[in-house]
C-alpha positions in Angstrom: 15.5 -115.6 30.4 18.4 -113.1 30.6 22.1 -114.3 30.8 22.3 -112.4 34.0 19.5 -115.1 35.6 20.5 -117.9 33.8 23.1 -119.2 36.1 22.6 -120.3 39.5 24.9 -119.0 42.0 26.7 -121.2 44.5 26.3 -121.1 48.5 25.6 -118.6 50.7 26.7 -118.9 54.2 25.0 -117.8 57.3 26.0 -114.8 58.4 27.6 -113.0 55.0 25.4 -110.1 54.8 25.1 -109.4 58.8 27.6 -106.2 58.4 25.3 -105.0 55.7 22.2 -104.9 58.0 24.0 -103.5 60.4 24.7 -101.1 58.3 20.5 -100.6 57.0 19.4 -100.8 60.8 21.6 -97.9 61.5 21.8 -95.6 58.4 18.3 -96.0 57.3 15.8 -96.8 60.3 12.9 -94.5 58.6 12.8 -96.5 55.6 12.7 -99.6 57.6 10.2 -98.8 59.7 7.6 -96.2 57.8 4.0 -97.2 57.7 2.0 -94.2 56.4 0.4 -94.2 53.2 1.5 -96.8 50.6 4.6 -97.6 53.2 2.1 -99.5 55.1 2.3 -102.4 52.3 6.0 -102.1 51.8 8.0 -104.9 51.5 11.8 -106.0 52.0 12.6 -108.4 48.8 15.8 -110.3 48.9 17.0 -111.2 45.3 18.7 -114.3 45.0 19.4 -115.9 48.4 20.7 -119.0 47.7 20.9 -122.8 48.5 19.4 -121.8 51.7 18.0 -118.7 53.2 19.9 -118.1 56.0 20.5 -114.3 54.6 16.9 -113.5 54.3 15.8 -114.7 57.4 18.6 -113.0 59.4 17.5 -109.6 57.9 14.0 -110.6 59.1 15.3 -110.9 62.5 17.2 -107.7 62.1 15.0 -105.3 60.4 11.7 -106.2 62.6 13.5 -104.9 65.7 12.7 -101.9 64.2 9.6 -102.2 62.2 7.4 -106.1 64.1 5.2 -106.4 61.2 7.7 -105.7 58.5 7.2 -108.5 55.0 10.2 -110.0 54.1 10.0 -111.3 50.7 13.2 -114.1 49.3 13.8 -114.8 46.0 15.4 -117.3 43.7 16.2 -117.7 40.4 16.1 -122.3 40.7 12.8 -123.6 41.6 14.1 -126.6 43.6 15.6 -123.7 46.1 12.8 -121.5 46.1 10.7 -124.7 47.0 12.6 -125.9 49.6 12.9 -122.4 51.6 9.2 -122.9 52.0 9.8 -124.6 55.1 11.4 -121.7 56.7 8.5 -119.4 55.6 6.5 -117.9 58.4 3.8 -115.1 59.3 4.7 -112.1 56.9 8.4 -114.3 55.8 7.8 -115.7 52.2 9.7 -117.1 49.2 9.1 -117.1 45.9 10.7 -118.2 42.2 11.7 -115.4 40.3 14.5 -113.4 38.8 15.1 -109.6 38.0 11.7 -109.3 37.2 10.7 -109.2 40.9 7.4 -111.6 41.1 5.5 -109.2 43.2 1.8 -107.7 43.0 1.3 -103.8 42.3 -0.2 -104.4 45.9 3.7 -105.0 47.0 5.6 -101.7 46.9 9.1 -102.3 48.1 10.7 -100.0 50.2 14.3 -102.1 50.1 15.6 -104.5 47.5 18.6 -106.1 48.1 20.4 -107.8 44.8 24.2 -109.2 46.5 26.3 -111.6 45.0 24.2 -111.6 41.7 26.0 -109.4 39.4 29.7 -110.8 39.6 30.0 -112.8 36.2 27.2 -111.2 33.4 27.4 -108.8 31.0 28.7 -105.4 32.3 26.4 -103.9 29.9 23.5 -105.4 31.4 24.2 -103.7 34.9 22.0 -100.3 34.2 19.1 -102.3 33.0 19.3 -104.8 36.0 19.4 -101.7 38.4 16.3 -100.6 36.7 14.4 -103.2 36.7 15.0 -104.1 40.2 14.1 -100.7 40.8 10.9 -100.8 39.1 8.7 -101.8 42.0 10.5 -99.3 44.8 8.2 -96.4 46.2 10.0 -93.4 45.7 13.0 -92.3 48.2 13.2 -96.6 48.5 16.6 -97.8 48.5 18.1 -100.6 45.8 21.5 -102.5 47.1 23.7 -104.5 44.7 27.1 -105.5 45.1 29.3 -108.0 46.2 30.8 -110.0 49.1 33.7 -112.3 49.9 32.1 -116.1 51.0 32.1 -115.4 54.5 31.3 -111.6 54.5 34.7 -110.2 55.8 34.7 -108.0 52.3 31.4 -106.2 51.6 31.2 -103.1 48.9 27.2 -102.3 47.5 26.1 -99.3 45.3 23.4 -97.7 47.2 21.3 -97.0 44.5 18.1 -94.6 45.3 14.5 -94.1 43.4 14.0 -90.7 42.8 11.3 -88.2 44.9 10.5 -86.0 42.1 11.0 -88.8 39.0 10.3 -92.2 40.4 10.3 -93.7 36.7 14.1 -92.5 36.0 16.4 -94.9 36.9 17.6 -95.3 40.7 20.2 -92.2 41.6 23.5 -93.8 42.0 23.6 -92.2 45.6 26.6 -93.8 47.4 29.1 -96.5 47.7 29.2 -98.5 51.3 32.5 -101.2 52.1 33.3 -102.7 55.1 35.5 -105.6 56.2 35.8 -106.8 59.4 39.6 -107.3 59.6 39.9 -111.0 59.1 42.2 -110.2 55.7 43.9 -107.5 57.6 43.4 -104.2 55.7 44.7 -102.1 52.5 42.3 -100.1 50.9 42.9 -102.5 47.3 41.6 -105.3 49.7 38.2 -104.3 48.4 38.8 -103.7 44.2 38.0 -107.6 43.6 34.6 -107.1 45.1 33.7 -103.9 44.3 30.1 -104.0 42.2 30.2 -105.5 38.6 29.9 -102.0 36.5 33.1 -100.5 38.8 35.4 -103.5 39.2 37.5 -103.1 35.7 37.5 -99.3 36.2 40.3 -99.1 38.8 42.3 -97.8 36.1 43.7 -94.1 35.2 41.6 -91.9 33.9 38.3 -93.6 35.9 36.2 -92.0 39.2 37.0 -94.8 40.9 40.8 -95.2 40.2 41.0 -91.5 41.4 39.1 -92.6 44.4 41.5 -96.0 45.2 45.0 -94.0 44.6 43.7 -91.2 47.3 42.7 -93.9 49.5 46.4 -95.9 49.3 47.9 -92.9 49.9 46.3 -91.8 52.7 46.2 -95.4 54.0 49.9 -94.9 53.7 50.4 -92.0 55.9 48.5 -93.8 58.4 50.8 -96.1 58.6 53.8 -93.9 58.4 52.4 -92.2 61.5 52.2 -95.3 63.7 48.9 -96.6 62.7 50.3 -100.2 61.7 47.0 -102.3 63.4 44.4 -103.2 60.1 41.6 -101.6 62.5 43.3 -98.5 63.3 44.8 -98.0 59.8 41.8 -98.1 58.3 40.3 -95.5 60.8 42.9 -92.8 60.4 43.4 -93.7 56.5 39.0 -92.6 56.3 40.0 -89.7 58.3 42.8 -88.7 56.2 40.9 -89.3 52.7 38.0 -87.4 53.8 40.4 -83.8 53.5 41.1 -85.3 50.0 37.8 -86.8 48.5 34.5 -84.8 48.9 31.6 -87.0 50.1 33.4 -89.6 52.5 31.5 -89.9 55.8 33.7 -89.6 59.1 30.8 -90.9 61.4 32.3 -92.8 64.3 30.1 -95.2 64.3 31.0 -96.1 60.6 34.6 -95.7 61.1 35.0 -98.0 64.4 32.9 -100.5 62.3 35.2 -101.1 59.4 32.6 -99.2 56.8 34.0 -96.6 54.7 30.3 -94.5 53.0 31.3 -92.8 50.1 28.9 -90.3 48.8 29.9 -88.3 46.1 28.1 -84.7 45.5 27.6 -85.6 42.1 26.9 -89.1 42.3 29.1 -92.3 41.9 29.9 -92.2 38.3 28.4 -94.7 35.9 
């Protein structure tokens, strides 16, 4: 067993990952709901849900709004857990025991694997291979998010980590960088550095991608504010629209913005 799966994580309360399928239901509907080909087998696999299940079964409810006869598959590292959320299992709603080494079949493609909250204390080192092997079972264009979130899910950021089209056994294409918050903390854009993702979170420092990206973002948040905008939710509206004349890549969908989510998407990728 890896250090990364060695340790059991703590709670996880109902509702913490909500924004984030939000977020899936909107931004990705076709790989929530394809069927053709191997699609038709494709599974949803939640890694590491918990003491109980609540997140897996909300995104159940959420995703088959779009796609009825969707599999949901939770999974968790501690037996006793992964036993217990048998009671909440249902037609085409499972749970199994497992770690990074997803226990599905070769008969399982996934088409989304969702790895929050697991990432925040191991080796920084280990975060490449973890993204791969999570990966490893993804048809290709099927999407891998890992990151982190406050307790209650006010603070969310998640890589949005993509297999490849043309080389599905590379590892995942560091496509894009999604955080929201829904206010409760009131808003600066260094609200989200102590939950950015595990391999980003001691880089907000000169010289690093994402320091470059953090500095742009306080200064536009700044001028925001400097122009009247002194309300979180409208600061953090006309900071995005401000930073997105300054950083290539950031997404100025209204949808997105009146939400609270700031999608970054680098041309070049987010940088390892």
């Amino acid at each position: 067993m890896s250090t990364l799966d060695a340790k059991t994580r703590g709670r996880t309360a109902p509702g913490r990952l909500r924004a984030l399928d939000a977020f899936l239901f909107r931004f990705e509907p076709t790989l929530l709901s394809r069927v053709d080909g191997p699609w038709a087998r494709a599974v949803f696999v939640d890694v590491g849900f918990g003491e109980h299940p609540w997140t897996t079964l909300e995104s159940a409810e959420a995703f088959r709004a779009l796609h009825p006869e969707l599999v949901v598959i939770g999974v968790e590292l501690d037996d006793a857990r992964a036993l217990a959320a048998q009671a909440h299992a249902g037609p085409r709603t499972y749970f199994r025991q497992g770690g990074f080494a997803l226990p599905l079949s070769p008969e399982e493609p996934a088409r989304l694997v969702r790895a929050m909250n697991l990432l925040r204390q191991g080796p920084v080192e280990r975060v490449a291979e973890v993204h791969h092997a999570l990966s490893r079972f993804l048809l290709p264009s099927g999407l891998l998010v890992e990151g982190s979130s406050d307790p209650e899910g006010s603070v969310l950021t998640a890589h949005l980590l993509r297999r490849s089209d043309s080389a599905p056994e590379s590892p995942p294409a560091r496509e894009a960088l999604l955080f929201h918050t829904d206010f409760r903390q009131g808003f600066a854009p260094l609200l989200f550095r102590d939950w950015l993702p595990r391999d980003l979170r001691r880089r907000v420092r000169p010289g690093e991608p994402i320091h470059a990206f953090f500095m742009s973002w306080v200064d536009a948040w700044k001028q925001a504010r400097d122009a009247g905008h002194s309300a979180p939710a409208d600061a953090f509206r006309e900071s995005v629209s401000r930073l997105c004349h300054q950083v290539d890549g950031v997404s100025t969908d209204s949808w997105l913005l009146d939400s609270g989510y700031l999608l970054w998407r680098p041309p070049t990728g987010v940088a390892s």
